[in-house]
C-alpha positions as CSV (number, residue, x, y, z in Angstrom):
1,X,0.0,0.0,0.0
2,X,2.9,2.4,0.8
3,X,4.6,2.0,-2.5
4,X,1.8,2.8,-4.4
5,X,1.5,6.0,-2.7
6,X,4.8,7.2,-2.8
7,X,4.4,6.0,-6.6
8,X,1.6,8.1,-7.0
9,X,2.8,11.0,-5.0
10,X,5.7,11.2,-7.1
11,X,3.7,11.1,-10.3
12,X,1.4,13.6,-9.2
13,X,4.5,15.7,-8.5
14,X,5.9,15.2,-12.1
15,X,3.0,16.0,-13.9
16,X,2.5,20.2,-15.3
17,X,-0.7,21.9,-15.7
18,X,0.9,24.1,-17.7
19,X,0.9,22.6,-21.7
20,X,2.0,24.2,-25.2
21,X,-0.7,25.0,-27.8
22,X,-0.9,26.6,-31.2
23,X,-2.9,29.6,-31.1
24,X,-5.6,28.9,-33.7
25,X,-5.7,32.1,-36.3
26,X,-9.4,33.8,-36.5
27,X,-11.1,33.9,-39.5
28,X,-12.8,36.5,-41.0
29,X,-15.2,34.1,-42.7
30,X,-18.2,33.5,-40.2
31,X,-18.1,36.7,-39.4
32,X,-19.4,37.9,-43.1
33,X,-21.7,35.2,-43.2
34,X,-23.7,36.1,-39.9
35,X,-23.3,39.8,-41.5
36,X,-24.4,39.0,-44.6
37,X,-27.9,37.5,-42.8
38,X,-28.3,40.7,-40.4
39,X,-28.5,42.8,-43.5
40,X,-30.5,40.6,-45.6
41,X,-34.5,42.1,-46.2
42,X,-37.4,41.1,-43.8
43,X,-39.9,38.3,-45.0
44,X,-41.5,40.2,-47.9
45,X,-38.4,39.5,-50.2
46,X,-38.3,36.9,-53.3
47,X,-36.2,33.9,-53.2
48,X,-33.8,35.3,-56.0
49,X,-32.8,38.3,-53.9
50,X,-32.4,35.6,-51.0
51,X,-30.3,33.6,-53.3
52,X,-28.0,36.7,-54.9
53,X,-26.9,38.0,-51.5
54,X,-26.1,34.5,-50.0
55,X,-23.9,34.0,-53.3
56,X,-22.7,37.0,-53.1
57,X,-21.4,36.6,-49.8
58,X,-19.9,33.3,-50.5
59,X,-17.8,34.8,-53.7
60,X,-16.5,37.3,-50.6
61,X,-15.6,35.0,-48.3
62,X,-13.9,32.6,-51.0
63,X,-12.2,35.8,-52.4
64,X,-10.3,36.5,-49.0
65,X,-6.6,35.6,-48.6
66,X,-6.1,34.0,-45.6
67,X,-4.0,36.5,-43.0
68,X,-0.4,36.7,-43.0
69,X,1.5,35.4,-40.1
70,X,4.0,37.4,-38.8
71,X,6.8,35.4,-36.9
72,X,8.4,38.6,-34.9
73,X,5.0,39.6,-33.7
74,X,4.5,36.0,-32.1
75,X,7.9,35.3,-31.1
76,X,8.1,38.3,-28.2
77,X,11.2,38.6,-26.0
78,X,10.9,36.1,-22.5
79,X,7.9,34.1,-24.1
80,X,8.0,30.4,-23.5
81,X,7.3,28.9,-27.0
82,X,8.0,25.3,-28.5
83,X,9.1,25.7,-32.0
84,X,9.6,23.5,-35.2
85,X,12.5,24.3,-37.2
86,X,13.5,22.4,-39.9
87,X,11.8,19.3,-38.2
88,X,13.2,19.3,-35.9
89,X,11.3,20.7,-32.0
90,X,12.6,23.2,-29.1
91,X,11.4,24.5,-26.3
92,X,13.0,28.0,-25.7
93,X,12.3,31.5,-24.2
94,X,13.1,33.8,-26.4
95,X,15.5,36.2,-25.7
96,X,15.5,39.1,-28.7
97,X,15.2,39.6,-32.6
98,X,18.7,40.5,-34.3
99,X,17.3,41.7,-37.7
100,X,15.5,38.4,-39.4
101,X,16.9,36.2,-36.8
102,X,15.5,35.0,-33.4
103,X,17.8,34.2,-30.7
104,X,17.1,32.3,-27.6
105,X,17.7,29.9,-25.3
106,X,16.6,26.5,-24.2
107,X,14.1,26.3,-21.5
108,X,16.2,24.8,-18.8
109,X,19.7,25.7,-20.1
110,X,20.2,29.6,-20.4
111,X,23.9,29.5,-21.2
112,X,23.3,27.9,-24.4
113,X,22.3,30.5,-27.1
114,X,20.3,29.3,-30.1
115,X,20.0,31.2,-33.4
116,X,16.8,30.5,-35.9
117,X,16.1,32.5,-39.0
118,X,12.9,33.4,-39.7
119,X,12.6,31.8,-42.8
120,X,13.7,28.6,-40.5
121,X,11.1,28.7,-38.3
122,X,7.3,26.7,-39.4
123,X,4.9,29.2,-38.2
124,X,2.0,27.1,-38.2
125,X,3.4,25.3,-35.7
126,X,4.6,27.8,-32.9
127,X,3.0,26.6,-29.8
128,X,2.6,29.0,-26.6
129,X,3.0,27.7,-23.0
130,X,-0.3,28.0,-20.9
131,X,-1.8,27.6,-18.1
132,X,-4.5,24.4,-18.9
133,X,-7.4,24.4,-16.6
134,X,-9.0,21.0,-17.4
135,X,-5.8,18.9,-16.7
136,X,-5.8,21.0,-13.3
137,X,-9.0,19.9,-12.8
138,X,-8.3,16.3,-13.2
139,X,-5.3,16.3,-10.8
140,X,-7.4,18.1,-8.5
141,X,-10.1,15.3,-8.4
142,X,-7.6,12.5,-8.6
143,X,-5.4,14.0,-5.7
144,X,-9.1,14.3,-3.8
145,X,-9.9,11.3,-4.4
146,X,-6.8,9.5,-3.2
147,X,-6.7,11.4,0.1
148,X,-10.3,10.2,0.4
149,X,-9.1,6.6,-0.1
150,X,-6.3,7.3,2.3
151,X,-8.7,8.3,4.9
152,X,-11.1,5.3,4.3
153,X,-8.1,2.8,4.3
154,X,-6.9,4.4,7.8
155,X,-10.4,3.9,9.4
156,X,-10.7,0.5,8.2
């Protein structure tokens, strides 16, 4: 009984409720379509206006360029960020921009200096270190639920 709560003790104490995610980029898309209904005529209209305004604001919304990600702007100095360059993953804080390249340094060794250009650097697939509520939440319940086990064991 003691070993498997010192076992779980210690994996409790391993595990981070903080976890890296990719910001997901907004699009401009449903936005136009639940414009495109406020704006559209009350009840008395004919199906073909109906049907010319819903087109049009499909040909809109298929005419948009998807938004430009800009690498400085998401890579600010002392942010914790996991990064993919050239295939290959890091987990750094970023330290400063010298012209088109980032440098930095890995998350648990700060006398190492890394330098990535920009060009380097997939942008779909910068991921931000956060705070994650529901994995809380789980080692919240699990922890209660272990001292409640605790407690029943010692009584019995």
């Amino acid at each position: 009984m003691q070993k498997n709560l010192y076992f779980i003790i210690i994996l409790f104490s391993l595990t981070s409720c903080y976890t890296y995610q990719v910001k997901k980029q907004v699009d401009a898309a449903p936005d136009n379509k639940q414009e495109s209904k406020k704006n559209q005529p009350l009840a008395n209209t004919t199906s073909m206006q109906m049907k010319s305004t819903t087109a049009e604001s499909q040909n809109l919304n298929a005419q948009q360029p998807p938004v430009p990600i800009n690498i400085q702007e998401k890579l600010t100095p002392n942010k914790n960020v996991k990064i993919d360059v050239e295939g290959k993953t890091y987990k750094i804080i970023v330290d400063k921009w010298e012209s088109d390249s980032l440098v930095a340094h890995p998350v648990h060794n700060p006398k190492k200096i890394l330098k990535f250009h920009k060009n380097q650097i997939n942008s779909e697939r910068i991921a931000e270190k956060r705070f994650s509520q529901p994995i809380a939440d789980i080692i919240t319940v699990v922890a209660y639920a272990g001292i409640g086990v605790l407690i029943y064991s010692l009584i019995r």
